[in-house]
C-alpha positions as CSV (number, residue, x, y, z in Angstrom):
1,X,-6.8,-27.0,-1.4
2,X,-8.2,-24.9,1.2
3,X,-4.9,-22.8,1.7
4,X,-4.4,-22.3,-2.1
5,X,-7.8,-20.9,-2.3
6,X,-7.1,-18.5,0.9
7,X,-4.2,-17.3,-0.9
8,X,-6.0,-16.9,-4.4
9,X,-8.8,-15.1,-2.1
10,X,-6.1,-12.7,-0.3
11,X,-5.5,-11.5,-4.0
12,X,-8.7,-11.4,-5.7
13,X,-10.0,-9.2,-2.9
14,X,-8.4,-6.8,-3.9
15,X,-9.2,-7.0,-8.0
16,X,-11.9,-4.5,-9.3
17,X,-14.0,-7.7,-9.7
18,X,-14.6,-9.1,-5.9
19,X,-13.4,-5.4,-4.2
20,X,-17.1,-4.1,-3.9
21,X,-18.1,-7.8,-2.4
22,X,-15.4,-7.9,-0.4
23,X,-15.9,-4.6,1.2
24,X,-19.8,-5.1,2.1
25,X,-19.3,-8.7,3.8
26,X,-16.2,-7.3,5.4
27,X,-17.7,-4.3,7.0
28,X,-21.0,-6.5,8.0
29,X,-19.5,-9.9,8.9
30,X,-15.8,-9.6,9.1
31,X,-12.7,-9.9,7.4
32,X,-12.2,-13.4,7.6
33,X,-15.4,-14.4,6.8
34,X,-15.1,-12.4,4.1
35,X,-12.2,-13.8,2.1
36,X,-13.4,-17.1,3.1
37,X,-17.1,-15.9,1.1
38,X,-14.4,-14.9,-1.8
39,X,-12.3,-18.1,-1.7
40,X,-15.7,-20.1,-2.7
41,X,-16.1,-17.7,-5.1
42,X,-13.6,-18.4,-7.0
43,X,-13.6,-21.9,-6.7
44,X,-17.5,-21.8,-7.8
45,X,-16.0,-20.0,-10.8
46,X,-13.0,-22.6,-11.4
47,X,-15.6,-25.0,-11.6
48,X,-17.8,-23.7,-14.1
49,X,-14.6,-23.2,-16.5
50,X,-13.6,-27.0,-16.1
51,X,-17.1,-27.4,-16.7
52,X,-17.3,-25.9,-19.9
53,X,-14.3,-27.5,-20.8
54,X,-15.0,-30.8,-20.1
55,X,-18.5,-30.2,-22.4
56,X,-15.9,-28.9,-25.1
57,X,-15.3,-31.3,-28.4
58,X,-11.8,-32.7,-27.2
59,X,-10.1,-30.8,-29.9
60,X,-10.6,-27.6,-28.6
61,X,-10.2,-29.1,-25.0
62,X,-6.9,-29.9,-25.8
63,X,-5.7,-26.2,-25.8
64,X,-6.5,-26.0,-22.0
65,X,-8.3,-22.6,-22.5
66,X,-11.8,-22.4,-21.8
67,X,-14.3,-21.5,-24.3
68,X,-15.1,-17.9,-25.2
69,X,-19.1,-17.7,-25.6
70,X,-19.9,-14.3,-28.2
């Protein structure tokens, strides 16, 4: 799990989304700790979507998509 999440990190890092974060814990802690900061990011955000779909009626679960809040 850990090296998927490295390797979704090395990519994210570099989306408009996590670029700014990236940048400021990169130039004050380092690049690896860094990516590492990103990786649990992302997997923070993962579980917040399986989250929501697990709260979801299991028809609309079944889709796989998470739900779209307006």
């Amino acid at each position: 799990m850990r090296g998927i999440l490295q390797e979704a990190a090395q990519t994210a890092k570099r989306s408009p989304l996590f670029a700014g974060t990236y940048d400021q814990l990169a130039h004050r802690r380092g690049r690896s700790i860094a990516t590492v900061a990103i990786a649990r990011r992302l997997l923070a955000r993962s579980f917040h979507i399986l989250k929501q779909l697990e709260a979801a009626p299991p028809e609309k679960a079944i889709t796989g998509r998470a739900r779209v809040f307006a």
